[in-house]
C-alpha positions as CSV (number, residue, x, y, z in Angstrom):
1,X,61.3,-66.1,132.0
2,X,64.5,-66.4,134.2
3,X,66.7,-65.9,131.4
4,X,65.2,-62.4,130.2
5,X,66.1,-61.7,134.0
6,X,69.2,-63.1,133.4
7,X,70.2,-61.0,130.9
8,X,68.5,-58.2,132.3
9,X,70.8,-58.0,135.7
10,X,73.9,-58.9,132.8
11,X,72.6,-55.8,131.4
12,X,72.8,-53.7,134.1
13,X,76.0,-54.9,135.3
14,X,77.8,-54.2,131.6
15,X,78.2,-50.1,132.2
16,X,80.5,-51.3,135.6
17,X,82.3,-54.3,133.7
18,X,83.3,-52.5,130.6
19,X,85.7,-50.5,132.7
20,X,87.3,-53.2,134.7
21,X,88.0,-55.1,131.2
22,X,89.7,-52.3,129.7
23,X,91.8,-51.5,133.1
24,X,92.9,-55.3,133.3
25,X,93.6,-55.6,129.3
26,X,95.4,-52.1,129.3
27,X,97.5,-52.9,132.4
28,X,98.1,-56.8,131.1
29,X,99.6,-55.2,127.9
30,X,102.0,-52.9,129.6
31,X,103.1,-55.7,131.8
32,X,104.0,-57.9,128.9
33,X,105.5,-55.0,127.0
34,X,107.5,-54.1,129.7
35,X,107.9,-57.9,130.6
36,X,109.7,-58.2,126.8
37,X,111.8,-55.4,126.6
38,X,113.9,-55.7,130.1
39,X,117.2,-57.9,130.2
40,X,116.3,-59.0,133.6
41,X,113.7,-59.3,136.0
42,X,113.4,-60.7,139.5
43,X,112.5,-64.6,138.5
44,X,112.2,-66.1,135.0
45,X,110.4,-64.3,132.8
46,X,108.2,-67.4,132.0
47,X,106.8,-67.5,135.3
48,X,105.9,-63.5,134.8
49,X,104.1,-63.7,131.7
50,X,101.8,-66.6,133.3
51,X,101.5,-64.6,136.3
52,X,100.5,-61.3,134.4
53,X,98.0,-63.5,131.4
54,X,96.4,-65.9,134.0
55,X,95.9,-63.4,137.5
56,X,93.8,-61.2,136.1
57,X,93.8,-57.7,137.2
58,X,96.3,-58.5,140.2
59,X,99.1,-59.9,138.1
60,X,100.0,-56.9,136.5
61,X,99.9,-55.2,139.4
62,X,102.4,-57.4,141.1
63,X,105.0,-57.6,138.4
64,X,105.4,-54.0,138.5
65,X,105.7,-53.7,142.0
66,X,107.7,-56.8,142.6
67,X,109.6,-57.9,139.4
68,X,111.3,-55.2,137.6
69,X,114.6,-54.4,138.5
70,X,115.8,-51.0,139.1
71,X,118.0,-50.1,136.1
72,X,120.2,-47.5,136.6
């Protein structure tokens, strides 16, 4: 019986996590797209593309607000 209850509160959370996933795989993408096409960055790209895969919804965030250089 605690795993119907389980899935039911799973269930319920799904309409607020659907959202979040798409945000954090839409912004992960952009990140490495960006990430790929610049010359330079601020740090080795390496450490960029773990930071944006593996920090979830933060790490995208950061690189563009910390690692992009300006280009002008």
């Amino acid at each position: 019986m605690e795993n119907t209850s389980i899935l039911g509160q799973i269930m319920k959370l799904l309409p607020l996590l659907i959202p979040l996933f798409l945000i954090q795989l839409g912004l992960m993408i952009a990140a490495l797209v960006d990430l790929l096409k610049r010359e330079k960055t601020k740090g080795p790209k390496w450490m960029w593309i773990i930071i944006v895969v593996f920090v979830n919804l933060i790490g995208p965030i950061v690189y563009f607000v910390i690692a992009r250089e300006d280009e002008l």
